[in-house]
N, C-alpha and C positions, 0 to 999 in steps of 0.2 A: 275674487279679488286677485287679480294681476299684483305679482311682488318678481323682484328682480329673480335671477337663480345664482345663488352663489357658489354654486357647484367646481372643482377644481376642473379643468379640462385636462387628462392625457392623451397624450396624441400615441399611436403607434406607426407603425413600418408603411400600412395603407393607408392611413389618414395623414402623413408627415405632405404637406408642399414643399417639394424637391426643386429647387433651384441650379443652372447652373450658370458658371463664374466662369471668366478667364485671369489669370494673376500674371503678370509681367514680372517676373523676379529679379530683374536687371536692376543694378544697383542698391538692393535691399540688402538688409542685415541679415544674415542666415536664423539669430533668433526672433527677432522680432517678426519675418516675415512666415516661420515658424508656427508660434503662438496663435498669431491670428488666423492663421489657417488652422488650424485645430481648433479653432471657437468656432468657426463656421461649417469646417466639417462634422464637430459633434451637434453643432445646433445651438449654440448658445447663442450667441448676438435673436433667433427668436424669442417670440411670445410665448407661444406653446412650447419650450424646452423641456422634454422627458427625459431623466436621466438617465434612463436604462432601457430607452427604446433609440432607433437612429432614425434620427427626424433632421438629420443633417442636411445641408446641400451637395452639392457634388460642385471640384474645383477643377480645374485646367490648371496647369502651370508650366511658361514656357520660359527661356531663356534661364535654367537653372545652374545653369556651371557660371552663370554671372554674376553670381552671387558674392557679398563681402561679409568678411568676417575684419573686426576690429584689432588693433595690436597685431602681434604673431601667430592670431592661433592659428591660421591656415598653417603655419610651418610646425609651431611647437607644441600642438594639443593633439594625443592621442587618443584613437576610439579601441577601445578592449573591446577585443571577443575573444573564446574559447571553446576548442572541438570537444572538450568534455572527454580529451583523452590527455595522459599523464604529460606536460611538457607542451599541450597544445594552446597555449599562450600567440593571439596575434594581436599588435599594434600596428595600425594605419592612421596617416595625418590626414588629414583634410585634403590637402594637397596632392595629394596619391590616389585617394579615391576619385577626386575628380577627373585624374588624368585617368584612370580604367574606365569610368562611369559616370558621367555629368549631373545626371539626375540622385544615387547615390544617400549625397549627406545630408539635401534636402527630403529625402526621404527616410532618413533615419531620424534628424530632428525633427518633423512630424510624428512620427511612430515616437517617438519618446517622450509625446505632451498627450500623447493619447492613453486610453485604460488600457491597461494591461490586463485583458480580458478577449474573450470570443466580441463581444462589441466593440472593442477598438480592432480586429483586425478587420471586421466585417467596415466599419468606419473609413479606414487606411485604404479600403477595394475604392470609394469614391473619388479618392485624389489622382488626376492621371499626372505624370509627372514628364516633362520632355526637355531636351538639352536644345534644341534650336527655336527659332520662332514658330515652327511648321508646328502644326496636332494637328490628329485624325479627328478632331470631334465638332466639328463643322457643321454637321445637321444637327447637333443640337442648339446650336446657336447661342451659344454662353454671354453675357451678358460680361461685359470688361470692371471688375473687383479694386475698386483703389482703397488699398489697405491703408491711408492715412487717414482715408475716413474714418474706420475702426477706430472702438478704442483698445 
């Protein structure tokens, strides 16, 4: 007798279908365009979501110094970091970072919705991130991502 299988499915690293995306960051929120990139880089918007394997897809992201942040915080929110030596305290705005490195804060608010873990950085290796329209990733032929479609 044929009966359904109710079996859970996990997916791993060689069973994951790997997608890839193009993201236009121009004119997005730096958090919200954030979040959802980290839902689709771990995998969740899938069926098959494993928490502790990466079954994510792989993103593009071009136009990221055009990015908007709401109110002041480009001017008035600082990022701490510390060299772990006595006095080695640095604060950088939003605004700073971008002038050194376009790509940058998008890339730090990514990494800071991801596990803090060997799998979120293995995760973080999927995002490619670029400051103009141009990317090298053209033969893969990413597929163009409209994040208002997400939820």
């Amino acid at each position: 007798m044929d009966t359904l299988s109710y079996k859970t499915l996990s997916s791993n690293k060689a069973t994951a279908n790997k997608q890839w995306f193009l993201v236009d960051a121009e004119g997005h929120t730096l958090g919200r365009l954030s979040s959802k990139i980290a839902k689709v880089l771990r995998g969740k918007y899938k069926t098959n979501f494993t928490p502790h394997a990466d079954c994510g897809d792989f993103v593009v992201i071009i136009n990221s110094e055009k990015i908007v942040m709401t109110g002041t915080k480009m001017t008035d929110r600082e990022i701490f970091s510390h060299t772990g030596y006595p006095g080695g305290q640095k604060r950088i705005t939003p605004l700073e970072m971008l002038a050194k490195d376009g790509t940058s804060v998008v890339k730090h608010a990514i990494k800071g919705m991801l596990p803090k873990n060997k799998l979120g950085a293995a995760i973080l290796k999927n995002c490619y991130i670029f400051s103009g329209s141009k990317h090298d990733k053209e033969a893969q032929k990413p597929t163009v991502l409209n994040l208002n479609d997400l939820i």
